[in-house]
FIMI-396962 format. One record per residue (C-alpha): x, y, z; residue in one letter. Coordinates in steps of 0.02 Angstrom, whole numbers, plus 50000, padded with zeros to 5 digits. Layout:
REM residues N
XYZA;...
//
This chain:
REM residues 403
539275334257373X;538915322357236X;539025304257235X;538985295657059X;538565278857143X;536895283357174X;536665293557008X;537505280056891X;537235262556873X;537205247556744X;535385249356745X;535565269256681X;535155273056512X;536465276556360X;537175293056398X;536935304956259X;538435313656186X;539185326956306X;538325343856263X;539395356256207X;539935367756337X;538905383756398X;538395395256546X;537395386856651X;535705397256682X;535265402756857X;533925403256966X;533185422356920X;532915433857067X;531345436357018X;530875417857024X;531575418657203X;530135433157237X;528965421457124X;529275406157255X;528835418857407X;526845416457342X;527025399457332X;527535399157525X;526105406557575X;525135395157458X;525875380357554X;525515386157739X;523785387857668X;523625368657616X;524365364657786X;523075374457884X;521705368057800X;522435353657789X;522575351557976X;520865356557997X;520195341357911X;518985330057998X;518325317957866X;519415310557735X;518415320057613X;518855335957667X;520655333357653X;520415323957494X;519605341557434X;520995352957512X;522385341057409X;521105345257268X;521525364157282X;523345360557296X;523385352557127X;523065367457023X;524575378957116X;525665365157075X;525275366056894X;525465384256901X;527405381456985X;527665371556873X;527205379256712X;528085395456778X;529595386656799X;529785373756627X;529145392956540X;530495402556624X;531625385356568X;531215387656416X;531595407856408X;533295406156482X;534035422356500X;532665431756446X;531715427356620X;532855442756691X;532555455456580X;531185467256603X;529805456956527X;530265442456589X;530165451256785X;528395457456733X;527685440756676X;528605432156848X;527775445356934X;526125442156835X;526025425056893X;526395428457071X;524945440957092X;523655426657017X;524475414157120X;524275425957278X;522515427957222X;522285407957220X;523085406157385X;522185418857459X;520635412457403X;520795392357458X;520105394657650X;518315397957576X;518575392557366X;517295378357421X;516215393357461X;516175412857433X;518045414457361X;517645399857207X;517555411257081X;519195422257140X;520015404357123X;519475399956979X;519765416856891X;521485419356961X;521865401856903X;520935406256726X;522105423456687X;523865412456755X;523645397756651X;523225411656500X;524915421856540X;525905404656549X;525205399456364X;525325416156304X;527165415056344X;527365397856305X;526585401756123X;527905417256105X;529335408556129X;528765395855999X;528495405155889X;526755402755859X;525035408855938X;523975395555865X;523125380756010X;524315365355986X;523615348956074X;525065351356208X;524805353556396X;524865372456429X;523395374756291X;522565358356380X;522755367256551X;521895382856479X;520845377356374X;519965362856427X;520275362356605X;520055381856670X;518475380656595X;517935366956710X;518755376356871X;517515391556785X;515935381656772X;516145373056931X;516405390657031X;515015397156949X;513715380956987X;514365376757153X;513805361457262X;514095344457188X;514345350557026X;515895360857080X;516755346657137X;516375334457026X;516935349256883X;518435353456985X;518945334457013X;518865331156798X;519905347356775X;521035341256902X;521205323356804X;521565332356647X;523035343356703X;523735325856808X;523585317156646X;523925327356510X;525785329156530X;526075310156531X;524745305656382X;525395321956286X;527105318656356X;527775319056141X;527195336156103X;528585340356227X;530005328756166X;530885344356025X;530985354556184X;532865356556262X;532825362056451X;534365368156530X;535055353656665X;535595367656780X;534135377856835X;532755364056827X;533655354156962X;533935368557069X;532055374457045X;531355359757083X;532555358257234X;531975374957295X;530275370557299X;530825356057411X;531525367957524X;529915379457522X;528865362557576X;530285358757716X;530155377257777X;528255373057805X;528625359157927X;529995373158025X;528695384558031X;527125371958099X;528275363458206X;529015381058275X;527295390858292X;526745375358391X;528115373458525X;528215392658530X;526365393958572X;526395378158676X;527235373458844X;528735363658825X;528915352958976X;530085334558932X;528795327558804X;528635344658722X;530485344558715X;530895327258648X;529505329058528X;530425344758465X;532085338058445X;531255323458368X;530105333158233X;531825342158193X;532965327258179X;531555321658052X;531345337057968X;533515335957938X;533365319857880X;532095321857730X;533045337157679X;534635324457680X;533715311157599X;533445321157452X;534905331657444X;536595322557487X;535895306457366X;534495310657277X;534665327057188X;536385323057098X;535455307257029X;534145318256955X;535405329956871X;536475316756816X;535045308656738X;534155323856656X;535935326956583X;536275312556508X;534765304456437X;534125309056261X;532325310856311X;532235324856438X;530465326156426X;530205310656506X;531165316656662X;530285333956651X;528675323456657X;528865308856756X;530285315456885X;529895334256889X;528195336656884X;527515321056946X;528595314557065X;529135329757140X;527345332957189X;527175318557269X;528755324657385X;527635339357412X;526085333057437X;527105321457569X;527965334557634X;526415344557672X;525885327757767X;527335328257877X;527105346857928X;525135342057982X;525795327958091X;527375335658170X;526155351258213X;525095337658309X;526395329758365X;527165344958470X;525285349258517X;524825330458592X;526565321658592X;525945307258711X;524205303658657X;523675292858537X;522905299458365X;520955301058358X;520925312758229X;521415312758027X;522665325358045X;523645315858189X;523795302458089X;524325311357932X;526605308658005X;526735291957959X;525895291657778X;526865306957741X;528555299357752X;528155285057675X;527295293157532X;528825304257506X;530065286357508X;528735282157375X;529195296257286X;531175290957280X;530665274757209X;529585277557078X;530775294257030X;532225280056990X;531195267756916X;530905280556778X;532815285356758X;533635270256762X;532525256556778X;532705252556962X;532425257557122X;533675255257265X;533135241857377X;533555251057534X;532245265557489X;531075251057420X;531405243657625X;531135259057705X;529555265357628X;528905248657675X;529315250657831X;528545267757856X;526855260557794X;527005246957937X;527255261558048X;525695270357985X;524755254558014X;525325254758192X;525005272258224X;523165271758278X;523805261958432X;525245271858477X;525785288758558X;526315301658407X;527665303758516X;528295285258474X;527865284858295X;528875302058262X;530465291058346X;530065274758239X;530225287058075X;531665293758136X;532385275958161X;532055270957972X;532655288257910X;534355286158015X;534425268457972X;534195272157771X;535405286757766X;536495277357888X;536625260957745X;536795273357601X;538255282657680X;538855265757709X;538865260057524X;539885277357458X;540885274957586X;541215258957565X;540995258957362X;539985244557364X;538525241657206X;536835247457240X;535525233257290X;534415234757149X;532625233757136X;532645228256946X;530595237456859X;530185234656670X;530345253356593X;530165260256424X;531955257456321X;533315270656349X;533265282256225X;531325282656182X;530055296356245X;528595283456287X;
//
């Protein structure tokens, strides 16, 4: 159900006029079989994820995350930009094109610091060529345009090449720059996107899907581990804990968040700026977050009364946080202003994190759930109540502009 008072505000931008009316395009079925790779990809982060000892090595699994996000993503603002054409038969056979690299990629991140670098890197290599090769066609032109799909292929799967091929140092260090450049290069070459008109419908719902896919991660980590586990009382009220959270991220996002997305992406006159700075970059954050969350609640079921001595224990509170983060710095860039309740609670989960090294996971996972309940608890409040937002008033480019 929407709610306009979290969407629209006096800070929001000038709406641009209504656009005229048309069929809204759909998720594509074959997108749907295109996000089953990208599950796998994700329980493949978490695993290695959870395996981390050293800061470094998780650093360098988020490292081989980055790349499969770029690849979602380009599928996605590509198959955008294609419309109905994305169902047809060519449109199935590049979707499925870009699934079989991506499964390559995934399959290849246990060991792409190792013996499977150079299956990355190539995999990576022949998607980000499909994804300009597509982009080019439906622009009409095949010459390299200083734009971020040519960036991502030509500059930057190059690097993931060389750095496969040297190994060692130099592979990180390689891998890290090409990394940079993809992060970057939609937000410095943000302009060579502005002519582009994406349709509000299926870039919302996309991007909500891969939200779900992320959430699934933390059923499944949390379910293997009870399953495999005994499940005496702790076992039990960390279960009904880690899925209390697990309900409450999915409503933080959904019941408030996602209708101010859509609203916004509808009504502003510089779309690319959402696509950017709301799509692409906070919505990896959320991931990235996510991913976090589905490390800790696996620990949690596994050790629910001890307290974290390891990286991965201690990986539940930063996650939420980093995914309130997220909320925040997605409204500062549509309107102008974060809510201060998110602002709160985000600082709140970072006090939690602080706290965690002393506590039982078992205690942290309730503290979260405390903050979640109490945030959702004081938004439901305000609709209910049709109060004004408590604002959190950020300088921001002016409405209208693509800067």
């Amino acid at each position: 159900m929407n709610h306009p008072p979290l969407a629209a505000d006096p800070v929001a931008e000038t709406p641009a006029a209504p656009p005229a009316h048309h069929e809204e395009q759909r998720v594509a079925w074959a997108e749907l079989f295109f996000d089953l790779i990208w599950v796998f990809a994700i329980t493949q982060i978490t695993t290695t994820l959870a395996g981390a000892h050293t800061a470094g090595e998780a650093a360098r699994t988020l490292l081989l995350f980055l790349p499969l996000w770029w690849g979602w993503v380009g599928t996605t603002l590509v198959a955008n930009l294609a419309g109905s054409r994305v169902d047809r038969a060519a449109g199935r056979l590049v979707l499925f094109g870009s699934a079989g690299c991506g499964l390559l990629v995934s399959v290849a991140i246990g060991r792409a610091w190792g013996e499977h670098a150079v299956l990355f890197a190539v995999a990576y290599a022949v998607l980000r060529l499909v994804l300009w090769a597509v982009r080019s066609g439906l622009s009409g032109t095949r010459r390299p345009a200083l734009e971020p799909f040519a960036v991502a292929l030509f500059v930057s799967a190059p690097l993931y090449l060389a750095g496969a091929l040297l190994g060692g140092s130099w592979q990180t260090a390689l891998w890290a720059a090409a990394a940079l450049i993809e992060l970057s290069s939609p937000r410095l070459l943000r302009r060579r996107l502005s002519g582009m008109r994406f349709e509000t419908a299926h870039l919302p719902e996309r991007f909500g899907l891969v939200l779900i896919i992320a959430l699934g991660e933390t059923v499944v980590a949390t379910g293997n581990q009870a399953a495999a586990g005994r499940l005496a009382a702790p076992e039990l009220a960390a279960l009904l804990l880690a899925f209390t959270l697990i309900v409450l991220l999915w409503w933080t996002y959904f019941h408030y968040g996602a209708p101010a997305v859509r609203h916004s992406l509808e009504h502003t006159p510089a779309q690319s700026r959402i696509v950017t700075d709301v799509f692409s970059y906070a919505h990896l954050g959320y991931v990235i977050a996510i991913v976090a969350v589905a490390v800790g609640l696996k620990k949690l079921l596994a050790h629910p009364l001890d307290v974290p001595h390891s990286l991965p224990e201690l990986l539940l509170a930063p996650g939420v946080a980093l995914y309130l983060w997220g909320f925040c710095y997605a409204r500062w860039r549509m309107f102008g202003a974060a809510t201060l309740q998110r602002f709160t609670a985000a600082l709140a989960c970072c006090a939690v994190a602080a706290a965690a090294v002393v506590l039982p996971i078992l205690v942290t996972a309730a503290l979260l759930v405390a903050v979640l309940l109490a945030l959702n608890g004081f938004e439901a409040w305000i609709i209910r109540t049709h109060r004004p937002l408590p604002l959190l008033r950020l300088p921001r480019a002016r409405a209208g502009t693509d800067s």
